[in-house]
Structure formats: structure tokens, C-alpha cells
N, C-alpha and C positions, 0 to 999 in steps of 0.2 A: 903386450901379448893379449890375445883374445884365443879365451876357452871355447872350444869347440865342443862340436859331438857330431857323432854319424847322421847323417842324413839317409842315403842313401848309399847300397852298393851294386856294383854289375860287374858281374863275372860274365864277360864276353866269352867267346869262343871265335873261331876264323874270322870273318873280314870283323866282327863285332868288335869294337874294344873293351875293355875294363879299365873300370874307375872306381876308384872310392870319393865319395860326397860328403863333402864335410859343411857345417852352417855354423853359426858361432851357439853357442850352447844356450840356453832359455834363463832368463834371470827369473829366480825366482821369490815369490813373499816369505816361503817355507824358513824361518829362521835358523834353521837345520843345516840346508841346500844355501852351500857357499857359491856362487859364481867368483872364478876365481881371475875374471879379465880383466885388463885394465879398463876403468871405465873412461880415460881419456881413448884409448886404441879403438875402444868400442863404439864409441861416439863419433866419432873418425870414417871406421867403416861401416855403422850401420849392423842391423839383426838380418836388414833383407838381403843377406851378401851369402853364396855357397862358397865351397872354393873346391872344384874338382881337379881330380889326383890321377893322370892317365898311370894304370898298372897294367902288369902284366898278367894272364889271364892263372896263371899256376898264384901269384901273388894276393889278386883280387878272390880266389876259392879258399889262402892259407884266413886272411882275414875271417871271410863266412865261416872260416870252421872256429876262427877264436870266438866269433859272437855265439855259435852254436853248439858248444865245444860238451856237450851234453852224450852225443854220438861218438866221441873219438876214445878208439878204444886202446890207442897208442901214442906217445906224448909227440904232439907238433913241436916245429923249432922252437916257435915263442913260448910253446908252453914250457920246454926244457931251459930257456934259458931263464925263466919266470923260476922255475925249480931250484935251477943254480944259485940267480939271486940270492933265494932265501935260505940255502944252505950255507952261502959264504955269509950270509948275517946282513947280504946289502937288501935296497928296496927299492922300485922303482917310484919315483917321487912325480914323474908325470913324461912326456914325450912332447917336442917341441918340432913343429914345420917352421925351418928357421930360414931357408931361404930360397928360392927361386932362378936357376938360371937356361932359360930357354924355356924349354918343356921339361927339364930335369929338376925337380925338388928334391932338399936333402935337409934331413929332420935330425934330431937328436934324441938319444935316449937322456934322462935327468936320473942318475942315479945316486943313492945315497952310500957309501958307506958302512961297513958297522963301527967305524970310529967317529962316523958323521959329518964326514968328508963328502961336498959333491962334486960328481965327475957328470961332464958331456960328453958320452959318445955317439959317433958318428951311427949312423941309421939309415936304408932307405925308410920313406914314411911309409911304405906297407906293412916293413917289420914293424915301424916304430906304434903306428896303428895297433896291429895284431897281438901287440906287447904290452900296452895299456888296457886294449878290452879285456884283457887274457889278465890281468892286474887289477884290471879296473881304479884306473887313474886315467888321470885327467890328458885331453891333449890338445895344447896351443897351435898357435898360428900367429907368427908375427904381421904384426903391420904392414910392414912392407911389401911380406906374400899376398893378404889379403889385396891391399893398394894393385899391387901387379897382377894378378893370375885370380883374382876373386870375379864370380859371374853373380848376377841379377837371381836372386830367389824370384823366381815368378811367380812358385804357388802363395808367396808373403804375399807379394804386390796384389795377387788378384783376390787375395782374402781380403787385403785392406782399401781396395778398389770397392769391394764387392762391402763391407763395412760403411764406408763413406756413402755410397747409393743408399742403403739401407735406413742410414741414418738421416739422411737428405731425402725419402721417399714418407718416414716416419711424422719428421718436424712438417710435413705438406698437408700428411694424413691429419695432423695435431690440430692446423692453423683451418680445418675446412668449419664450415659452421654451416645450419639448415639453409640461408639465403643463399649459400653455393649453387642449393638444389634446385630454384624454383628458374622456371620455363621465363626466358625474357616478354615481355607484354608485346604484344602486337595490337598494330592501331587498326 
């Protein structure tokens, strides 16, 4: 499994689609900030990997409201079953994009328990999405989704394009010396 996080969302309208963006999540030095991916999975697929999520456009505005859930002045679905949870004493433990068939993905919730028993349940990934930022826990993506249905981070590749030029224009700057400068002799 490889920890993800939001990249990007769009909340389409008519012929526009919606999608949710996911990128695998940022490892960090922070001792604190656990990255919780496998690090073979991750190796596998790589940081410069997205994986977008065609949703539906009601779907793709429930999520924006759990990232922005600041304005809501009445509880959304996720946020009610987020309530639920912790009333029945369970928790959600994280949310998983478990597998890919067609264009259709179908995620799971990780739930705990209050005897500390976990259950997986079934999920679209927009709930399962909207359930975790709304929790704030973690959400995977297996391998295999990635492997299948994962796109090229382009803004990665052109940072790290854009990096290597840099570094390569740098070592040229380094290596120049005063005889670079001087005008060839003419006889």
C-alpha cells in the first residue's frame, strides 16, 4: 500500500468532469510525520505517479466541503457518519483505493471497533475520500491501482527536469576559468 494525499480536486459541472487527484504522500525527515507506505509498493511505483478518480460532480463538491468543512452549517453525510463512528466508540483507522475495474474504483473504509476489532467496509473512494479528510486519516492506494490506472505527475518530472538543467548549467558555471574569456589570437 502507498499513502497517498490530495493533490488536486475539480469539481466539474456540464460537459466538465470531476475528479479527485491523488499523488502518493511526501516522505518526510520530520520524526513526528510517519509516512505510512510500503516502502517496497513505493519503490515500485515511484513519487512521480498521480492517480485520478473520475467522480461525480455532487461527489467531487461533497469532498471540497470536507477539506473546507469550516462553512458547513449542517452535518454532511461523511461528517454524520464520522459522528456515528465516535459515538459507537469505533474510529476510522484510514481508507483504502483497493482496487480498479474499468473506470470504476472501489475503496474501503478501515474501521476499528470499540472492542478493537477491524472491519473493511465497502466504500465509493469519494465517500471514502471525504471520510478520511473529514477524520483526518490516512488514505492508501494499492499497488496494483497505482500499477493500472496511475498517470505521470508532470509537475514532478518538470521540477526534476528543471533541477537537473540547473544543476548541469551550475557545474559549467563552476568549471569556467578567466582563459574561457580571452578573444582567440589572430595572425
Amino acid at each position: 500500500m502507498v499513502e497517498m494525499t490530495l493533490k488536486n480536486l475539480i469539481v466539474g459541472g456540464g460537459p466538465i468532469p470531476s475528479a479527485i487527484i491523488l499523488k502518493p504522500a511526501p516522505i518526510s525527515d520530520d520524526s513526528d510525520v510517519e509516512n505510512l507506505s510500503d516502502p517496497a509498493d513505493l519503490a515500485a511505483v515511484g513519487t512521480e505517479i498521480t492517480l485520478p478518480i473520475g467522480v461525480g460532480t455532487a461527489d467531487a463538491a461533497n469532498v471540497a466541503r470536507a477539506i473546507d468543512s469550516d462553512d458547513i452549517k449542517r452535518p454532511t453525510t461523511h461528517m454524520l457518519l464520522a459522528a456515528t463512528l465516535e459515538v459507537l466508540g469505533a474510529s476510522l483507522a484510514g481508507v483504502t483505493i483497493e482496487r480498479v475495474e474499468g473506470a470504476t474504483f472501489f475503496a474501503t473504509l478501515d474501521v476499528v471497533n470499540a472492542t478493537g476489532e477491524h472491519h473493511h467496509i465497502d466504500a465509493r473512494p469519494s465517500d471514502a475520500v471525504a471520510l478520511a479528510i473529514t477524520c483526518d486519516e490516512p488514505i492508501f492506494a494499492s499497488r496494483e491501482v497505482l500499477e493500472c490506472a496511475g498517470s505521470p505527475d508532470f509537475d514532478a518530472i518538470e521540477k526534476d527536469e528543471r533541477s537537473r538543467e540547473e544543476a548541469k548549467f551550475h557545474d559549467f558555471v563552476e568549471g569556467l576559468s578567466p582563459d574561457d574569456f580571452k578573444a582567440p589570437r589572430q595572425n
